[in-house]
VEXVEXVEX-356909 format. One record per residue (C-alpha): residue number from 1; residue in one letter; x, y, z. Coordinates in Angstrom, 1 decimal. Layout:
<rs>
num, residuo, X, Y, Z
NUM, A, X, Y, Z
...
</rs>
This chain:
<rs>
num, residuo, X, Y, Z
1, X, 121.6, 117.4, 69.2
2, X, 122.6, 114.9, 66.2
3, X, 121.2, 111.3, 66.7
4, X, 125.2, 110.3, 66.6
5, X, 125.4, 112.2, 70.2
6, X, 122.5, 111.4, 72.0
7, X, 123.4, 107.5, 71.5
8, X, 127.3, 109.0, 72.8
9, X, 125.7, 110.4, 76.0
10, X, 124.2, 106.9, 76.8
11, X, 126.7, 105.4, 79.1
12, X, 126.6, 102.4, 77.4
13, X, 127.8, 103.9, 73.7
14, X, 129.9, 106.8, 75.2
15, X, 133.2, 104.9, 74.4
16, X, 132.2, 103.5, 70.9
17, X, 134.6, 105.8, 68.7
18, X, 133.0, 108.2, 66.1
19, X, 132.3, 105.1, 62.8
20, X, 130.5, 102.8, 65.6
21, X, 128.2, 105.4, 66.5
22, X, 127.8, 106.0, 62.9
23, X, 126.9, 102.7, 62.3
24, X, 124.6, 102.1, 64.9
25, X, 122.5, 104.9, 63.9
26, X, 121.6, 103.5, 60.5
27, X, 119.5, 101.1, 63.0
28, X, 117.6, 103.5, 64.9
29, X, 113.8, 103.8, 64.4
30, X, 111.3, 106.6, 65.2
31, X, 108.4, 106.2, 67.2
32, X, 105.8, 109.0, 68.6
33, X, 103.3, 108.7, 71.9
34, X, 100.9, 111.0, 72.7
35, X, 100.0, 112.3, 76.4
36, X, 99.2, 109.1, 78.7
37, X, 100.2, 106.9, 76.1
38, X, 101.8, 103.4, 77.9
39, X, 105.5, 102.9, 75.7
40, X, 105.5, 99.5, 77.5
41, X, 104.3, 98.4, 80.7
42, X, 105.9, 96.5, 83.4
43, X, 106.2, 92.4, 82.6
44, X, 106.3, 93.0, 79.3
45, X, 108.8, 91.1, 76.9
46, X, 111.6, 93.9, 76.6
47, X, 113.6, 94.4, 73.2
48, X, 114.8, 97.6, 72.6
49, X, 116.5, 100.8, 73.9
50, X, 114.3, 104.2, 73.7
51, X, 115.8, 107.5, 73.8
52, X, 113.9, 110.7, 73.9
53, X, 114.4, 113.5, 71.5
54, X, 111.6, 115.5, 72.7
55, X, 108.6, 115.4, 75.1
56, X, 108.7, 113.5, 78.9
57, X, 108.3, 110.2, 79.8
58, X, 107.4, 108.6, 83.2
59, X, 109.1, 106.0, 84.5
60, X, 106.6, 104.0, 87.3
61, X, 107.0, 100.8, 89.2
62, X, 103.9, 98.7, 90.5
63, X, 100.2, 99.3, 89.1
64, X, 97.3, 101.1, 89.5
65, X, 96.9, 104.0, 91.9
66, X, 99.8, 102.7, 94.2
67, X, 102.2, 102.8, 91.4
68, X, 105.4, 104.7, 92.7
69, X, 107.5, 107.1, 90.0
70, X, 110.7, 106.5, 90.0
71, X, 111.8, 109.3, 87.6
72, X, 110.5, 111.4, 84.8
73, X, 113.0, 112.0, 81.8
74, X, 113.3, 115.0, 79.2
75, X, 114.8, 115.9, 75.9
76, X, 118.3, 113.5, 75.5
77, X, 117.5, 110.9, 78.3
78, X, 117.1, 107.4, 77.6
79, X, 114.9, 104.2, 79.3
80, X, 115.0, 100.2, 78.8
81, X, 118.4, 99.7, 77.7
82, X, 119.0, 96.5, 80.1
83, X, 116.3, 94.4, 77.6
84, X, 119.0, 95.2, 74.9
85, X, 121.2, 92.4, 76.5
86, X, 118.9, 90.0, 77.9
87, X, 115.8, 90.3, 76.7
88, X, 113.9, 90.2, 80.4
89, X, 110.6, 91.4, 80.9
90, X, 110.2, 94.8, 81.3
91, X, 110.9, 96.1, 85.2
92, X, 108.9, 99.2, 85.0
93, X, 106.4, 100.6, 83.6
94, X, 107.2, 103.9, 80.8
95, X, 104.5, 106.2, 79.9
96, X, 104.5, 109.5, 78.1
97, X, 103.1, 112.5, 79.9
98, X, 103.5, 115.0, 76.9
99, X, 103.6, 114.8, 73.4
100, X, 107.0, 112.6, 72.9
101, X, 108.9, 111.8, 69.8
102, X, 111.4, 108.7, 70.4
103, X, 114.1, 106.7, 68.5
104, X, 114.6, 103.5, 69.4
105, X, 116.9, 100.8, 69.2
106, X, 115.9, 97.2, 68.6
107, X, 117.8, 94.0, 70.3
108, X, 118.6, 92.5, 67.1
109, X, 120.1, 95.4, 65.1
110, X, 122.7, 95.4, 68.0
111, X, 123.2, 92.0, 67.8
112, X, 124.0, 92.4, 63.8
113, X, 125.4, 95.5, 64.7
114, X, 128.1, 93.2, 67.7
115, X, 128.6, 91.1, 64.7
116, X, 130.1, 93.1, 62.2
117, X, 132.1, 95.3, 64.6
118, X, 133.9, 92.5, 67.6
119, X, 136.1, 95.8, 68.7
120, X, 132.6, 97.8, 69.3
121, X, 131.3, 94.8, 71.4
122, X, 134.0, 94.9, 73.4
123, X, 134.1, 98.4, 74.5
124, X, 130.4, 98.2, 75.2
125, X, 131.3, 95.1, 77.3
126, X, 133.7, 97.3, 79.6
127, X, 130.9, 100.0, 79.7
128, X, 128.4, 97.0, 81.4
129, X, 131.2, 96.3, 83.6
130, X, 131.8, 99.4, 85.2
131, X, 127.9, 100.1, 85.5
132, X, 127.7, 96.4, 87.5
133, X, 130.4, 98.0, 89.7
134, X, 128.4, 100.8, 90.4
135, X, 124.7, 99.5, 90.8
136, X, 126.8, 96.6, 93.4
137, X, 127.4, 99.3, 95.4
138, X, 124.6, 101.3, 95.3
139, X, 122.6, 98.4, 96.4
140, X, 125.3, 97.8, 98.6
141, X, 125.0, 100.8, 100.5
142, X, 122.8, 101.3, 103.9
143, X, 119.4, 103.4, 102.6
144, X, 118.6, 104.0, 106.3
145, X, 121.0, 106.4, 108.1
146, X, 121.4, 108.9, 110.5
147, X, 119.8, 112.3, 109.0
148, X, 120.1, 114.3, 111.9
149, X, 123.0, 113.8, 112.7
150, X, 124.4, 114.0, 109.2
151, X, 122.8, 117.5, 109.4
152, X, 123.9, 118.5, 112.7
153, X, 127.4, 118.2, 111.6
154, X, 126.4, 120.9, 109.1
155, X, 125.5, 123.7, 111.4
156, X, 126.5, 127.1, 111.5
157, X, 127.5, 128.1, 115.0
158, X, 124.3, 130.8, 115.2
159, X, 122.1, 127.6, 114.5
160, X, 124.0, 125.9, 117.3
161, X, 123.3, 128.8, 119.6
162, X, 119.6, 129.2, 118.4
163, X, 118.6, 125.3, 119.3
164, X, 120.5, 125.8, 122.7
165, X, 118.5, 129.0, 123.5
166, X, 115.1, 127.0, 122.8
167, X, 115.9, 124.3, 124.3
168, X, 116.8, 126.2, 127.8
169, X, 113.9, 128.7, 127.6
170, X, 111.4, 126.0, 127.4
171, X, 112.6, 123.7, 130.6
172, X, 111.9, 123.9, 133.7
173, X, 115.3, 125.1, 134.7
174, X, 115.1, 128.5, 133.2
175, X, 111.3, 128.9, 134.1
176, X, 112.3, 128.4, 138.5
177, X, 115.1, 130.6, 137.6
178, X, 113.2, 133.0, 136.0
179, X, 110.4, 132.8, 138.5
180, X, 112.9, 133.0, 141.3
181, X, 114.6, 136.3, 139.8
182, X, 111.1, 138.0, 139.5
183, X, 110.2, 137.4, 142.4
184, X, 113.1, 138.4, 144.6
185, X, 113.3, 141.3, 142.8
186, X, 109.7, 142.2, 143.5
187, X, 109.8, 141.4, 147.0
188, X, 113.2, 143.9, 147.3
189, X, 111.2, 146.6, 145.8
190, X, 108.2, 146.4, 147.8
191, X, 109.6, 145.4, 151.6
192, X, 112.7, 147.3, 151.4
193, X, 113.0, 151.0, 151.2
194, X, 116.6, 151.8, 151.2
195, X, 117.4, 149.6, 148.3
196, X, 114.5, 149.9, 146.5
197, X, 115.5, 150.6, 142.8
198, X, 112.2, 149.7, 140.8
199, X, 109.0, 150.5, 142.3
200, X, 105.7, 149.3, 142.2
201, X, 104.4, 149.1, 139.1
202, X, 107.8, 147.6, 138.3
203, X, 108.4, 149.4, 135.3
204, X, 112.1, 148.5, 134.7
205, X, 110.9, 144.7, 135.2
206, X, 108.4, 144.7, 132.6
207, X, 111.1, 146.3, 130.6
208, X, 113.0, 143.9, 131.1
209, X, 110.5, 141.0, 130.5
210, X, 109.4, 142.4, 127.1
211, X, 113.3, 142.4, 125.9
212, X, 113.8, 139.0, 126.7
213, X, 110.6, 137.9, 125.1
214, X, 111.5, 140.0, 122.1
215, X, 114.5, 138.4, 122.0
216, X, 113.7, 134.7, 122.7
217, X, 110.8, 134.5, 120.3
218, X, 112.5, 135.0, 117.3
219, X, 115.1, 132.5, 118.1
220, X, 113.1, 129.8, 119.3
221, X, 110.9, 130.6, 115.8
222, X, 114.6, 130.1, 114.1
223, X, 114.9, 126.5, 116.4
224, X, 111.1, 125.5, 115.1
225, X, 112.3, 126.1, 111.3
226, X, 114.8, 124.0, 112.1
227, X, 112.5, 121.0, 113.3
228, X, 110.7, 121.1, 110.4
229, X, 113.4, 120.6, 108.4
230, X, 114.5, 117.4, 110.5
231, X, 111.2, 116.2, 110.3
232, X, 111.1, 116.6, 106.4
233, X, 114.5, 114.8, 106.2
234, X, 113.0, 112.1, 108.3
235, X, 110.1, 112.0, 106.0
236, X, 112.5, 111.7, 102.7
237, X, 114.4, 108.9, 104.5
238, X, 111.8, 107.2, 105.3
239, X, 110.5, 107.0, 102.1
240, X, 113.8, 106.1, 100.6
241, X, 113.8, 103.2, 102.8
242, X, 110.3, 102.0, 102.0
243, X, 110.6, 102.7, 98.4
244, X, 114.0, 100.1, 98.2
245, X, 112.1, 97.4, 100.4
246, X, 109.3, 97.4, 98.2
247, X, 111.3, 97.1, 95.1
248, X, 113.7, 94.8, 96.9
249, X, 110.1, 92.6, 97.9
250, X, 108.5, 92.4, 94.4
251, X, 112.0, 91.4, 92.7
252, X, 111.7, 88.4, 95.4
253, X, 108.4, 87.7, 94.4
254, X, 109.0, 87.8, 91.0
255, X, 111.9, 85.3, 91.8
256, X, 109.9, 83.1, 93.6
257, X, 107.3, 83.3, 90.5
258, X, 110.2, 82.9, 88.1
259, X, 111.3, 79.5, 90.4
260, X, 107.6, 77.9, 90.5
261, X, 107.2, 78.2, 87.1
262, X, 110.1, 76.5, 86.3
263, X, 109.5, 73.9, 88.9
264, X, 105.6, 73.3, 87.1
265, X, 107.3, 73.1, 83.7
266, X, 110.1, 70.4, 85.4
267, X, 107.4, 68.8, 86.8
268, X, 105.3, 67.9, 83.4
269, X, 108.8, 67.0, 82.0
270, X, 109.2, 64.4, 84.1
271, X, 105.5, 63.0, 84.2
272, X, 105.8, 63.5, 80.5
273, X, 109.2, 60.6, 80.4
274, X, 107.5, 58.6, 83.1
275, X, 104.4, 57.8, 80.9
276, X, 107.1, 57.7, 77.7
277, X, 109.2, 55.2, 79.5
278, X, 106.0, 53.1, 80.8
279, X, 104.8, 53.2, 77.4
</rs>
């Protein structure tokens, strides 16, 4: 794959025509990491675009041992385009797990690049705004939600059958029917003689015992797979859920850092003109 096409399979450059994506390569750099080497950690000053040409990168948020992956990217994939337009600190944490050859795109090529070629700009501009769309309602949409029944809704009708079966033979129901069946048909074969039709040692009962347990164990086996493929799902979920409320916490926290540092710095300024103006 040419350097010309991975920048046209970023979202971001996939409309710029075929002498924009020329251009912008001319600006691309080369960079190499080995295994475990840190590309940029999270807070840091972020000022360029990285794509991958080979090798894997992982892409963490938080520190430490309780750092959570959020992906891991291959051959063609791309990381920390956002800092190409404003320039924030880094939100994540991107480090290489393999030998990994990178090109990478610096803020202030694109900004000379934006400058030469308005029509480029624009394009890229409608690219953001579409993405914005997007992310609004992804974040917009309910993590949480109802897994079972969402699955439920995707059952075949032996599945249906299976979870009914279970859930009869194991209640109480089917276990005084049972019992009552056994033993009215014991007490016929032992008291009466006329009608007696299976005789002590109830051969035809045990017979009939052993089919119905050959039968119901393998469909309440096919009802426990089931469960534990609920409770996975539940498991997933929950973690989806946790995972956004963590992000969704630190991003407030680093708000809340973002807004008393601005309040410190506010604060001097106007200490600094109260001793000017006293002075």
């Amino acid at each position: 794959m040419t350097r010309q096409e991975l920048l046209a399979s970023i979202p971001l450059f996939e409309s710029l025509t075929k002498e924009d994506l020329d251009g912008l390569t001319l600006h691309l750099e080369e960079s190499h990491y080995e295994p475990g080497e840190v590309i940029f950690k999270q807070g840091d000053d972020g000022s360029s675009l990285f794509i991958i040409e080979e090798g894997a990168v992982d892409i963490a948020f938080g520190e430490g041992p309780g750092n959570i992956v959020l992906a891991t990217l291959f051959n063609g994939q791309y990381f920390g385009e956002l800092s190409l337009f404003d320039g924030a600190p880094r939100s994540a944490t991107a480090t290489a797990t393999k030998h990994t050859h990178v090109i990478r795109l610096d803020r202030d090529d694109l900004v000379k690049f934006v400058h030469k070629n308005p029509a480029a700009s624009l394009r890229i501009i409608e690219e953001m705004g579409d993405r914005l769309r997007q992310t609004n309602e992804l974040m917009s949409r309910q993590v949480s939600r109802n897994v079972l029944q969402e699955q439920e809704e995707t059952l075949t009708f032996g599945q249906r059958i299976a979870d009914r079966v279970a859930a009869f033979g194991g209640s109480w129901p089917f276990i005084i029917m049972f019992s009552a069946i056994m033993i009215v048909w014991m007490t016929i074969n032992v008291v009466s003689v006329m009608a007696r039709f299976d005789p002590y040692p109830f051969i035809l009962l045990n017979l009939a015992l052993s089919s119905v347990a050959a039968l119901q164990a393998p469909i309440i086996m096919m009802s426990q797979n089931r469960q534990s493929t609920k409770d996975k799902l539940l498991a997933e979920n929950d973690y989806q859920v946790n995972l956004k409320a963590e992000m969704e916490i630190a991003a407030l926290l680093r708000g809340q850092s973002e807004m008393l540092a601005r309040l410190a710095v506010l604060e001097r300024t106007l200490e600094w003109r109260k001793s000017v103006s006293s002075d």
